[in-house]
N, C-alpha and C positions, 0 to 999 in steps of 0.2 A: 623491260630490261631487267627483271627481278628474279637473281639465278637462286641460292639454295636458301629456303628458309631462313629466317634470321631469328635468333636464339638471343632474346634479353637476358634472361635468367643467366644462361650461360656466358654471357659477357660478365655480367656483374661476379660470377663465380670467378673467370681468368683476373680482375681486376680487386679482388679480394684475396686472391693465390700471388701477386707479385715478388718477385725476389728483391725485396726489401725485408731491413732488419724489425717486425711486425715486435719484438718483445717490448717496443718503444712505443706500440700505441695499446697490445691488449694488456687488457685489467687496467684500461687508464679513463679518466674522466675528460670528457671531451667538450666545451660548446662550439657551437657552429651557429654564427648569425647569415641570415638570408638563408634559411633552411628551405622553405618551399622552392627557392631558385630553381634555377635549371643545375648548377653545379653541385649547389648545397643539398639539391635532395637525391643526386645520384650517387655525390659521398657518403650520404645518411644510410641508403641503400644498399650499398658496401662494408660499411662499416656493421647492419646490422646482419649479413649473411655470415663477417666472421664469429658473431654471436651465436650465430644457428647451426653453423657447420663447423668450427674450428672452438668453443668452446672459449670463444676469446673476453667475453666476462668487460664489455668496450660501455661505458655509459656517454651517453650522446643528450648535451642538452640543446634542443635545438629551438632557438632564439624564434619569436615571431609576436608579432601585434594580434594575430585575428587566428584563435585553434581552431576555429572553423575552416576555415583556408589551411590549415593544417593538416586537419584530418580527413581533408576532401584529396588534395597532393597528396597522399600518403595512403589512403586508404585501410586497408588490412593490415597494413606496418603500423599506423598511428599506435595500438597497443601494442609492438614488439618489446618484449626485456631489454630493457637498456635504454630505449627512447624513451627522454621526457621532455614535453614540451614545456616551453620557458615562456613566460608571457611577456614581454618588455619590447621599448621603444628605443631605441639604440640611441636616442637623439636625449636620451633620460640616465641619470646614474643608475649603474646595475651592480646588485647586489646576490650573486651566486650562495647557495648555500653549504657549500661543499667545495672546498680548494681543487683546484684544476689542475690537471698535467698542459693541455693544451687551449686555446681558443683560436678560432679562425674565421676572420672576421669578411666575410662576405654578401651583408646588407649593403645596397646599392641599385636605386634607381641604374638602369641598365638600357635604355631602349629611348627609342627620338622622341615618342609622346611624350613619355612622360617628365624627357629632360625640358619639354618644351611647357606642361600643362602643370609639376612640382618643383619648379628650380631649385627651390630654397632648400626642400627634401632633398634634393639630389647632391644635393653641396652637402650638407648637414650631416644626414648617414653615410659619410665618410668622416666627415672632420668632426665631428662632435662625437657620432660613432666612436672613431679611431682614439678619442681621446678618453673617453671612460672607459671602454674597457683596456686600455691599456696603465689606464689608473687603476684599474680592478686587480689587473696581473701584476702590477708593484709593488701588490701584496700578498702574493702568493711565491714564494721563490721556488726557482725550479721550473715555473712553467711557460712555457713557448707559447709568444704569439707571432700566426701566419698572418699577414695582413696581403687581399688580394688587391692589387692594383692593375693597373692596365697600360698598354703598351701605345694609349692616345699621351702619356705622361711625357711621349718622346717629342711630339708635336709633328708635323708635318715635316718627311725627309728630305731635307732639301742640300745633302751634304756629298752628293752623287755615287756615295756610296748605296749599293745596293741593300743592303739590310742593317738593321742598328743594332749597336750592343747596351751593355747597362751601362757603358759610359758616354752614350751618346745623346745630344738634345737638338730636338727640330725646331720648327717654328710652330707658334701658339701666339694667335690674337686674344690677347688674356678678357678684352673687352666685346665680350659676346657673350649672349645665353648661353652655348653651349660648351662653352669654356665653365660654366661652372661644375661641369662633371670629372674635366678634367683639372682645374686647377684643387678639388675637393681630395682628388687621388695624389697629385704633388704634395698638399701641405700634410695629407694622413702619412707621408714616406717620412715626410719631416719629424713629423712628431712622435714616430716609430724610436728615430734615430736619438732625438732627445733623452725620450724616456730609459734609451738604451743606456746613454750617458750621466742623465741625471740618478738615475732609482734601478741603475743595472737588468733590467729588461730582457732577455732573451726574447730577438725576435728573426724572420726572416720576411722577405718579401717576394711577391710574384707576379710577376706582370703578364696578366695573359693577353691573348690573340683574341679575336674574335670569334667565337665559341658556336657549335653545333650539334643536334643529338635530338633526340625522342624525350629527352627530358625537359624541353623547352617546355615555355607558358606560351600558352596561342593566343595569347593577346601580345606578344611580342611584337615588337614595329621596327625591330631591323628586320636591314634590305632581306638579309641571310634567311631570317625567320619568317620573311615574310613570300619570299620563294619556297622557302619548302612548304606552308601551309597550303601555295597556288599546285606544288606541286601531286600533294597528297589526296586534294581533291580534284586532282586529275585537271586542272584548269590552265590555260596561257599562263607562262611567268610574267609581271611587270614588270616593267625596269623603268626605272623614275628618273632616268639622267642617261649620257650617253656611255656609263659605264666602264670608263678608263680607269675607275681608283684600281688600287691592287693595296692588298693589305693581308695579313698572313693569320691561318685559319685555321684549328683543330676541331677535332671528334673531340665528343665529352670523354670518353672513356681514355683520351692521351691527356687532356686538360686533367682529370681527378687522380692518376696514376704519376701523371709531373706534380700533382699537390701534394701527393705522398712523399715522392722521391724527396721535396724539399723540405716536407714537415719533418723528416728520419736522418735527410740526410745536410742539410743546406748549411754553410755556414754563419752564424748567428750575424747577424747584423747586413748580411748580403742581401743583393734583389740578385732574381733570376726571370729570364725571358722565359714563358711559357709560350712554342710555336714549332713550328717544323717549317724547314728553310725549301721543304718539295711542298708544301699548300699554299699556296701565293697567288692564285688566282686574280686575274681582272674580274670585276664584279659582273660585267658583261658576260665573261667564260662561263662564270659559275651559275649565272642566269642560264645558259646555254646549257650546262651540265643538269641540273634541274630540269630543265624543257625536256633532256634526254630520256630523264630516268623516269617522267609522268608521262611522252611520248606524247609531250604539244610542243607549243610554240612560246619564241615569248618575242613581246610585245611591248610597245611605249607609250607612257602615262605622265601626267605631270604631278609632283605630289601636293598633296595638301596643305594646309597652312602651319598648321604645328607638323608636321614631320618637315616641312621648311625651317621650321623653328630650331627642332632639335636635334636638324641631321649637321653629319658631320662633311667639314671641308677639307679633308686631307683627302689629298691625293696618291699618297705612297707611307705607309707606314709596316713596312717587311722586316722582323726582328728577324735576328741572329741568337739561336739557341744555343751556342757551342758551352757556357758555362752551364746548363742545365744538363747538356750531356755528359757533361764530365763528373757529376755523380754518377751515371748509370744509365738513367732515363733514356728510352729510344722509343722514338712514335711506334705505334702497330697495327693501325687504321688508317691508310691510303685516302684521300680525298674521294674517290667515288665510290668507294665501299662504305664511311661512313656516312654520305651521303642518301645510299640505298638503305642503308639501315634506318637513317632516320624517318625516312618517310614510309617503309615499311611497316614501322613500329608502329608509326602515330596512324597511318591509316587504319591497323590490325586493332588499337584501341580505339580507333572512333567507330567502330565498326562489331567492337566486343561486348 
């Protein structure tokens, strides 16, 4: 089902050209922790084409433990002008050598292994994370920190409302393993808000969906990521459950374009839902959608003991984007378009 060529390069171009006020990031110094990520290295990506084509003069210090793992995700960009890798442990005071306009802090355990196989990590690189460098930026005035959070912060919808907003809270059994990922994103919102108020802080907040794209790590262990890898090598989809959750999904390319809109335009001290109220998918559908676009089948498995561990038990968590649109922001990537892209992508690289 793979209708016209799919154009990375030129995505990343349209996503570098957005009609946002860009005089507020070029010629500015930027870190980004969780830079190999799936988001952080497609920001990185972005921000270095306005380097190369628009003359935009953007220094990126992009946060990480292992440059090896750096310059393996990065490849030919590792030496681009403006990228410099940062060697540090977010869970450690950091000491920048150069005042910052921005930081955006997106180290985080992400995925059920490893919420289940680094608890402590996963708790940590949020809260201890969230709390140095936000000690960092109390002494730098002038500069914004984005702190990315997540839309599990709502807890499970049980309000029969169809989508939640930023003032809305589900249910969370705070005594679970995998409550430590979520309760690590609560207290990092907390201590955002403090610093706001104690040591005047310029910060915004983002809660995103759960996130899709060619920029993922294939050792990723969501459901999502783990269909499209069945899907790329042409394989049945599993599906580990009977599939009824429904939870609200973007393309990386509307995920990193809403991080823009908020980093330019958000008002300080705000959270904003990152999602689109048309990607909502039962995980079942989206199994199916995948089955579509590899042109198999999918299929049921029981999962294993740590993705028992550190999957999630929410059954409905569908955000309500309307304060993110009202900057500006409007998705541009339809559910099966970027669907096709991503597996297009990642077959074209495993295969390059």
């Amino acid at each position: 089902m793979m209708n016209a060529a799919f154009d990375f390069s030129r995505e990343i171009e349209q996503c570098a050209s957005l009609d946002i006020d860009w005089s507020k990031i070029d010629h500015k110094r930027m870190m980004i922790t969780g830079a190999t990520g799936m988001v952080g290295k497609y920001m990185i990506e972005v921000l270095l084409y306005r380097n190369a084509h628009f003359d935009a003069g953007i220094t990126v210090y992009a946060v990480g433990r292992d440059e090896e793992k750096f310059r393996s995700r990065f490849g030919g960009l590792a030496g681009s002008e403006g990228l410099k890798f940062f060697k540090a442990d977010v869970q450690k005071p950091i000491v920048c050598p150069e005042r910052l306009d921005y930081v955006i802090h997106m180290a985080s355990n992400t995925h059920p292994r490893l919420y289940a196989s680094d608890p402590i990590g996963t708790e940590m690189s949020n809260i201890l994370g969230t709390y140095y460098l936000l000690d960092m930026v109390s002494e730098m005035p002038g500069c914004r920190f984005l702190f990315t959070s997540s839309g599990d912060v709502y807890g499970d919808n049980r309000s029969g409302k169809p989508y939640l907003d930023e003032e809305d809270c589900g249910y969370i059994d705070c005594n679970t393993l995998r409550a430590g990922y979520i309760e690590g994103k609560r207290a990092s919102e907390a201590l955002c808000n403090a610093y706001r108020e104690a040591k005047g802080v310029d910060f915004v907040t983002a809660r995103l969906c759960r996130i899709y794209g060619p920029t993922m790590q294939l050792t990723d262990s969501k459901a999502i990521s783990q269909f499209i890898m069945k899907a790329t090598q042409g394989e049945d989809i599993i599906l580990k459950s009977e599939g009824k959750q429904t939870f609200s999904y973007l393309y990386i390319y509307d995920i990193v374009s809403a991080l823009l809109y908020v980093l330019t335009r958000g008002e300080s001290g705000s959270a904003y839902n990152i999602a689109d109220k048309n990607q909502t998918p039962a995980l079942r559908e989206l199994a199916g959608k995948l089955a579509e676009v590899a042109g198999t089948k999918v299929i049921f498995d029981l999962p294993d003991e740590l993705e028992t561990k550190g999957a999630s038990t929410f059954q409905d968590v569908r955000l309500d984007s309307t304060r993110l649109c009202a900057l500006g922001w409007r998705p541009a990537v339809a559910m099966d378009e970027g669907l096709r892209r991503t597996v297009e992508q990642i077959r074209s690289a495993s295969n390059g």
